[in-house]
N, C-alpha and C positions, 0 to 999 in steps of 0.2 A: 140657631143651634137648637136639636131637637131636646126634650127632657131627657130623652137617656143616657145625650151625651154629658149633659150638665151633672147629672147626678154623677155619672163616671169619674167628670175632674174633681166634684168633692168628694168621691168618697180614694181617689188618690192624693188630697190634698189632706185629707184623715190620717191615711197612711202614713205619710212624711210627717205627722207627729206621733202618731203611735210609734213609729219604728226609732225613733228618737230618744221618747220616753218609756216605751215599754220595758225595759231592761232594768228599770227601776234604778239606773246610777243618776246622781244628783250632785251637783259639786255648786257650792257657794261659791262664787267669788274671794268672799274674806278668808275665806279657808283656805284658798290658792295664794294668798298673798296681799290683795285687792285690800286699798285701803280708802275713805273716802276723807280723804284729809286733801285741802288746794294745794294743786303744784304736782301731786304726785302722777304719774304717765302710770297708771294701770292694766299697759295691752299690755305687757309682759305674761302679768298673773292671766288675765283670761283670755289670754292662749293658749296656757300651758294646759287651764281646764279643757278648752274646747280640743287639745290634740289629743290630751291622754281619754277623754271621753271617746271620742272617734278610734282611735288604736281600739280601742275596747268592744266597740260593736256599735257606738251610740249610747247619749244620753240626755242628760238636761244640767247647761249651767245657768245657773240664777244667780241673779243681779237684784240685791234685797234693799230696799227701803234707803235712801242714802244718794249724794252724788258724785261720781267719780270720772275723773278725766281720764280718757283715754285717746292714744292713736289707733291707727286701722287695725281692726281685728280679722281676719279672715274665720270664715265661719266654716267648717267642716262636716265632711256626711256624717249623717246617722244622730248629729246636733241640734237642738233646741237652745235657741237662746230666749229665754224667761227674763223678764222685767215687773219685777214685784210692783205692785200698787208704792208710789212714792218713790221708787227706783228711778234714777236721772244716769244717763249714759254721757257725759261732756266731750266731742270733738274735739282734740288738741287744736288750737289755732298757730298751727304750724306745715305752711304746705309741703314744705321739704318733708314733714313727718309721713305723710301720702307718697314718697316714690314707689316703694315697695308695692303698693297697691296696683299699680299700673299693670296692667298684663300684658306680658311678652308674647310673643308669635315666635315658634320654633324658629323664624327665617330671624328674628333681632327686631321684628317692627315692634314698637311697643307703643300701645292702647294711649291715647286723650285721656280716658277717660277713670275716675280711681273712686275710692269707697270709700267711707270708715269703715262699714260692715260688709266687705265685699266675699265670692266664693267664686271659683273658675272650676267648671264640668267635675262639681258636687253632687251629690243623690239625697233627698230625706232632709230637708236643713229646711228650720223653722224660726220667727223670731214673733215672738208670743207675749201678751203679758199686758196689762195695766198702766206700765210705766211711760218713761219718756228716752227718747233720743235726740240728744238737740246739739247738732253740725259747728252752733257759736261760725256758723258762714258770714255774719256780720264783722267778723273781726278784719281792723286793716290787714294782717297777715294773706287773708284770701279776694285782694284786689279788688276790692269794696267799688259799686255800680261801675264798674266797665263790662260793657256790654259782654267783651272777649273771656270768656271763663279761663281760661290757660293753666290747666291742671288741676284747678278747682274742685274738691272731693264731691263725691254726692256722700247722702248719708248710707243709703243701700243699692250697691252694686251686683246684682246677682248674673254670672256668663254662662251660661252651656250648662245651667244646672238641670234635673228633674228630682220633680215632686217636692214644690216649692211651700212653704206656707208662711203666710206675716198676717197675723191676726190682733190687733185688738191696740196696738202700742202708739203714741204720737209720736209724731216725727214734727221737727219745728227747725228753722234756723239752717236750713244748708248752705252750702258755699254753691252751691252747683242745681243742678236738677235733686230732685227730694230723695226719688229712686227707679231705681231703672233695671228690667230685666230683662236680657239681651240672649236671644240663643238658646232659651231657655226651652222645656217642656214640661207640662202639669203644673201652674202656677195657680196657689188662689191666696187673694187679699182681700182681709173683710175686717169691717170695724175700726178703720184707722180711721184717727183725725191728723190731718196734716197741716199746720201753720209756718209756712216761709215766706216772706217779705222782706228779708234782709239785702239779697243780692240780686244781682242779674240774673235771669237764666233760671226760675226757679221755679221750674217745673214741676205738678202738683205729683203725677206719676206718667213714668217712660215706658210703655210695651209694645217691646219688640219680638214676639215670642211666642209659640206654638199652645194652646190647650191652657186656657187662662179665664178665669173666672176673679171678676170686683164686684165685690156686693156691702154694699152697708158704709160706705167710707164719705167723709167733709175734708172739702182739698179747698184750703184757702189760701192762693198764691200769687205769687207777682207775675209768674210767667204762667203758660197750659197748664192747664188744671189737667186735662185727664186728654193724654197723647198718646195716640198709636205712631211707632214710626215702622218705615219698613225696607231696611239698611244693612239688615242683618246677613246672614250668610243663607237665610234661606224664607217663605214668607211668614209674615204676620197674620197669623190664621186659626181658627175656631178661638175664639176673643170674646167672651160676657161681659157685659157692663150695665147693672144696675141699683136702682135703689142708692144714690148719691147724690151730694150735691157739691156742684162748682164753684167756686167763687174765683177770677181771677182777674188780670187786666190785658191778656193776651185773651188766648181763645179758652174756651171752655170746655167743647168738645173735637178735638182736631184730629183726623187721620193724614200726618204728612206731621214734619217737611220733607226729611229724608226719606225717599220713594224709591229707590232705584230696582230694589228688588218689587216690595208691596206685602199687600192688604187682602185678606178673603177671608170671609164668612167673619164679617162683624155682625155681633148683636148690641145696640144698646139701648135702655130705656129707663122710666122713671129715673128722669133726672132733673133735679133745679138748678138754674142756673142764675147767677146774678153778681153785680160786682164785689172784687174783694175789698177786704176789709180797709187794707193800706192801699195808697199807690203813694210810690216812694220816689219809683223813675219815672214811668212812663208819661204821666201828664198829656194825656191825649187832648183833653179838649183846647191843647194852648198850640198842640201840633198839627191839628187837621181841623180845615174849617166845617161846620157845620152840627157839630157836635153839642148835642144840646144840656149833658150833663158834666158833672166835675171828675167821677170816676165811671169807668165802663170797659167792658170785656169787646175784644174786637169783633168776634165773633162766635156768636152762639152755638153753630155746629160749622167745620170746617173740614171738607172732603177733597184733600187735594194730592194728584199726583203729575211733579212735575221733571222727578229725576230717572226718566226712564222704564218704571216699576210698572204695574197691574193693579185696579183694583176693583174688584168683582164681589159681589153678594153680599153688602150691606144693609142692614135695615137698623135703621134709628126711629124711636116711637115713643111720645110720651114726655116728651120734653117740657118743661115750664121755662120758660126764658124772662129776665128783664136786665135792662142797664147794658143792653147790647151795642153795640154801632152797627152789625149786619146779622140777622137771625141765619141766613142760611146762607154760606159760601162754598161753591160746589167749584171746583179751578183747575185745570191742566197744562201744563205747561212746558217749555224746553230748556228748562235750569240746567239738565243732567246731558253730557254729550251723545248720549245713544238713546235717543226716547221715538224712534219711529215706529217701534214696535210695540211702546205703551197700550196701554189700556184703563178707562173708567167707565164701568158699565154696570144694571144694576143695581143701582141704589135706592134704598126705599125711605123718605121720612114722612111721617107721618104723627099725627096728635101731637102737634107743636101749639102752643100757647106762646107768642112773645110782644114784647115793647120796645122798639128800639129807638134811638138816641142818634141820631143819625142822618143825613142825605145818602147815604152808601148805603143803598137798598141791597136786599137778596140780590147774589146772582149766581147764575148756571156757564159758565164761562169755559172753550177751548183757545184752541189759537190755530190758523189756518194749518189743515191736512191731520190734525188732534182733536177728535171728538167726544167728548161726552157722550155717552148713549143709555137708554132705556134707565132714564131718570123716572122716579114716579113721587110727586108730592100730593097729598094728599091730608086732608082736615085740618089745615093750617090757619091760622089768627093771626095774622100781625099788624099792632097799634103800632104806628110812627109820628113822630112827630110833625109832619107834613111841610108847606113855606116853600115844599120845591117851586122854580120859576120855569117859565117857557124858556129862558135863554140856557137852562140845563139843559134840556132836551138837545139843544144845538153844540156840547162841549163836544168832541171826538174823545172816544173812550182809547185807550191806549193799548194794544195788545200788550206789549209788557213778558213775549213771551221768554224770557230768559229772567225776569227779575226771582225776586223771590214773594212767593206766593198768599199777601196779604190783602187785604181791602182795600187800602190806600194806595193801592200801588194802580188800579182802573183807574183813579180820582175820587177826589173828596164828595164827588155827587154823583150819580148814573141818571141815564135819560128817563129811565122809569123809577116811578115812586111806589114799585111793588116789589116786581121781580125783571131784571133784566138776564135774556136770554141771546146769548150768542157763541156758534159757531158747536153747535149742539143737535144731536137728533134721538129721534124717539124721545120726546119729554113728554110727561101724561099729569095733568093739575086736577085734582077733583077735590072742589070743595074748599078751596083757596081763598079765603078772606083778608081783605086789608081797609085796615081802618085810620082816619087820618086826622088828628088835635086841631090842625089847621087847615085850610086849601091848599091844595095839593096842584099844580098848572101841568105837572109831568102822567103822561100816560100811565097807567095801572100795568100793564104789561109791557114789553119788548123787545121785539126778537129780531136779529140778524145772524144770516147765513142759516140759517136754521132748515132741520127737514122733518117734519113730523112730529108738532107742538101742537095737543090735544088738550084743549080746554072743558070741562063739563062743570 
């Protein structure tokens, strides 16, 4: 994305709080009703701020010093929601409290997926501030480690909104994904710290959504850290991501799972990546052999589309990795019933530093008549822990083309102890390094079905 488009989405991610707060109306919380005493449900009171602000033109309700429980708030145009320094926002741990959330479809279908702080084709809605918001997703109420979320709230839901902005607040404890913005247009998130480890599924941030700028934000989570999906009603497209860092036990930088529409003109860079803090579920190293550490992120950068979708003009740059199990996983697949017209093509990584933990080396992987195309990696480093044997090289790697699209799902080893390439063309390596703790018995590179794999 060139600078003037960037500059563009911040200075409409500006606007969505000036237009908010320029009006000069202000409404406390406690002034609406809002008490911070346990037990008491205070979405009543600020809703009533955030609707009569909204009726009015827009303004700013604040949330002062204090902790208060609340169920789902719907956020409204032309509103800022403020979180004073010391300000705590508490999740009810009640999931029947989240029906309302759910969003309907004119025809009766209604949304998986719900919010505490959700808003449906809103304009100007901002969530600002110092404070904290924390989901209490730990509570048995939200079906504590089952994989299956099943109504499970996030903490910010934003649908079909423009001119989005969430600046500066932590988000901690969701029951679900941290947050997710779906359908949206003019999004920017900056300065957040994110801490969730409590449940399944707890995705550091979800973007699904047009004209979106992350700068400045620590996503320490059990599930993706930092996920593009591309599911939506139309693509995930002009997308910034830098200046963060990762910490998770799934992937850390993912485009996919949901693919069926896709993915264009991602940027992302300057980012570190490394394992989080907790692992509570996942316990990889007791589930896949070869795994040389106690906690670790599946994969470093993951570029996959397997449900039919497109995705074109990526470049990732700058990366620092460690505590991986696959630095680079690049996957196409036939998960989705209509993928013959897919597309991955494109993709550029580059200045990656990683260490990985692992026999599940890099790979660039289609599945027959699904290609990968115009791959280019370039000034790559990857330290692994090496011990591969000659008798990997002899496992059959598994196409696997309908599973879903993880490392483990090729095998706990690949034939190459660098980068395995298959069923891929146009791939371009320049400057590719791989470094190994032990003897290594497996080839440095290779490739099957391949057309057009340029080593320099």
């Amino acid at each position: 994305m060139d600078r003037s488009r960037v500059k563009g989405l911040l200075l409409a991610a500006v606007l969505a709080v000036s237009s908010a707060s320029s009006y000069g109306r202000n409404i406390d919380i406690t002034r609406a009703g809002a008490k911070a005493v346990p037990g008491k449900d205070n979405a009543a009171a600020i809703q009533k701020a955030i609707d009569k602000l909204s009726a009015q033109g827009g303004g700013t309700v604040t949330v002062p010093a204090g902790e208060f429980l609340t169920g789902p708030i719907e956020l409204k145009s032309g509103v800022e929601l403020h979180l004073e320094m010391g300000a705590k926002l508490m999740g009810i741990a009640n999931i029947d409290a989240y029906e309302k959330a759910h969003w309907v479809r004119s025809d009766g279908w209604k949304s998986p997926h719900s919010g505490l702080i959700y808003a449906n084709g809103q304009e100007n809605i901002a969530i600002t501030g110092l404070g904290t918001i924390d989901g209490q997703g730990g509570d048995p109420a939200f079906n504590t480690g089952k994989a299956d979320p099943a109504g499970r709230p996030m903490i910010i839901l934003f649908r079909d909104c423009k001119n989005v902005l969430v600046k500066d607040v932590r988000l901690e404890n969701s029951a679900h994904w941290v947050q997710y913005y779906t359908d949206c247009e003019g999004v920017r998130v900056s300065g957040l710290k994110v801490y969730s480890h409590c449940n399944y599924n707890n995705d550091g941030i979800d973007i699904e959504s047009k004209d979106v700028v992350v700068t400045n934000c620590v996503f320490d989570c059990e599930d993706d850290a930092i996920c593009l999906k591309g599911a939506g009603k139309r693509l995930c497209e002009n997308v910034t991501v830098t200046n963060c860092v990762a910490a998770s036990n799934c992937n850390a930088i993912k485009l996919g799972t949901g693919s069926d529409v896709g993915y264009r003109n991602i940027t992302i860079s300057n980012i570190t990546v490394h394992a989080a803090s907790e692992d509570n579920f996942r316990k990889w190293s007791t589930k896949v052999n070869g795994i040389t550490a106690n906690t670790t992120v599946i994969s470093g950068i993951a570029v996959e589309v397997v449900d039919g979708g497109i995705c074109e003009n990526v470049n990732i740059s700058n990366i620092a990795m460690r505590d991986v199990q696959t630095p680079i996983f690049i996957r196409m697949g036939r998960r989705g019933s209509n993928c013959e017209n897919s597309k991955l093509k494109a993709v550029t990584i580059s200045g990656v530093t990683a260490v990985s933990e692992s026999m599940m080396t890099s790979s660039i992987t289609g599945v027959p008549g699904l290609y990968p195309e115009d791959i280019y990696l370039s000034d790559i480093d990857i330290t692994s822990p090496g011990g591969g044997t000659e008798e990997m090289t002899k496992i059959p790697v598994p196409e696997a083309e309908d599973s879903y699209p993880e490392n483990r799902k090729l095998g706990h080893s690949l034939p190459a102890s660098g980068l395995y390439i298959r069923h891929a063309n146009n791939v371009y390596l320049s400057n590719v390094r791989f470094h190994f703790l032990e003897p290594d018995a497996r080839p440095l590179i290779v490739t099957d079905d391949c057309k057009n794999v340029v080593i320099k």
